[in-house]
C-alpha positions, -999 to 999 in steps of 0.1 A, spaced: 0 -117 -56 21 -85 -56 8 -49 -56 30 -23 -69 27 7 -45 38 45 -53 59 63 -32 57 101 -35 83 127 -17 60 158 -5 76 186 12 56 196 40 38 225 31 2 232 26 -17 224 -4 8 192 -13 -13 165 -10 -40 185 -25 -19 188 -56 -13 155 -60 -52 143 -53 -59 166 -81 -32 156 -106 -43 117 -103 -78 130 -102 -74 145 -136 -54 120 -152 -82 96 -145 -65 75 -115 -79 57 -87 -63 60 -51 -73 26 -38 -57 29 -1 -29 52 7 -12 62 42 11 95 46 38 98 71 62 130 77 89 144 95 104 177 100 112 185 60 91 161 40 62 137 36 59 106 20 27 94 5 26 57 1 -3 48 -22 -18 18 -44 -35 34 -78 -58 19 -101 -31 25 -131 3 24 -112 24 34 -153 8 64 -162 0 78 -123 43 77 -120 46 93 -158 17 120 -143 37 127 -115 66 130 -130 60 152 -155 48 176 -123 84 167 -111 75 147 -85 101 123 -71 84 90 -73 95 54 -67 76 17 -69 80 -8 -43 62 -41 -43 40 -48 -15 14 -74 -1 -26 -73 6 -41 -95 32 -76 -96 34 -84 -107 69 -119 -111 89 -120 -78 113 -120 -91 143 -97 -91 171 -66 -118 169 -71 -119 133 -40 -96 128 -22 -113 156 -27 -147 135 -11 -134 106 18 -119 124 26 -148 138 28 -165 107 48 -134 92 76 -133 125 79 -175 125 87 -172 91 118 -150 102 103 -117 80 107 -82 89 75 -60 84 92 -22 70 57 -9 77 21 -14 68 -12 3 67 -50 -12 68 -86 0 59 -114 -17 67 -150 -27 56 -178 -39 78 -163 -74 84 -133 -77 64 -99 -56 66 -72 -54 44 -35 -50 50 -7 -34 33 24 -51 41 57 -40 32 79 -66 45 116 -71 38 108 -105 18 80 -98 0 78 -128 -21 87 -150 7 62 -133 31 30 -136 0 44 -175 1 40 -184 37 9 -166 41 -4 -181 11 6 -215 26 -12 -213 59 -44 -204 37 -45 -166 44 -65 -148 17 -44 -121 -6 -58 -95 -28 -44 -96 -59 -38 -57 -73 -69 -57 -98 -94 -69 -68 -80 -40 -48 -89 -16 -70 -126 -28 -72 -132 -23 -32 
């Protein structure tokens, strides 16, 4: 259960975000979770979209720099250790987490993982009966 997530170089200047909200917007395309981090010079938005094909032809075609990465959902209960639990699971299973983001709602949470193993980190969570969200079920919450 692999999501495809879009990664989007912003320079950091006002309105860039904006621009890209309204380009997806326009074209129709959901932003089911995203997460933005910056340094000095540029942004990058890291985002899961209802139609991952035509959001990178979109943004392309605005000349933005865009690449695909696959990525994992778990959906956990939210409630303290939960997180813990699945990071043990993750760090036994000798995986490196690149970075990951999370929303939340009510009594579930859901976690974007970007480990370095993807496929092995979906497998061993899978195998110590950890839910995933599949890409289409994301897009629903």
């Amino acid at each position: 259960m692999l999501i495809k997530q879009l990664s989007i170089f912003l320079e950091n200047k006002k309105g860039r975000f904006t621009e890209v909200a309204n380009i997806l917007g326009e074209a129709d395309i959901n932003m089911s979770a995203f997460t933005v981090s910056e340094n000095s010079d540029f942004g990058i938005l890291r985002l899961i979209v209802s139609d991952t094909d035509k959001a990178i032809q979109v943004l392309r075609d605005h000349l933005y720099a865009v690449s695909v990465a696959d990525v994992v959902c778990l959906h956990c209960p939210n409630q303290p250790g939960a997180l813990a639990k699945a990071m043990q699971i993750i760090t036994a299973a000798g995986i490196f987490v690149e970075y990951m983001y999370a929303f939340s709602q009510g009594d579930a949470a859901n976690v974007i993982i970007r480990p370095d193993n993807v496929e092995r980190c979906a497998e061993v969570l899978k195998e110590n009966k950890l839910e995933l969200i599949a890409a289409s079920d994301l897009y629903k919450l």
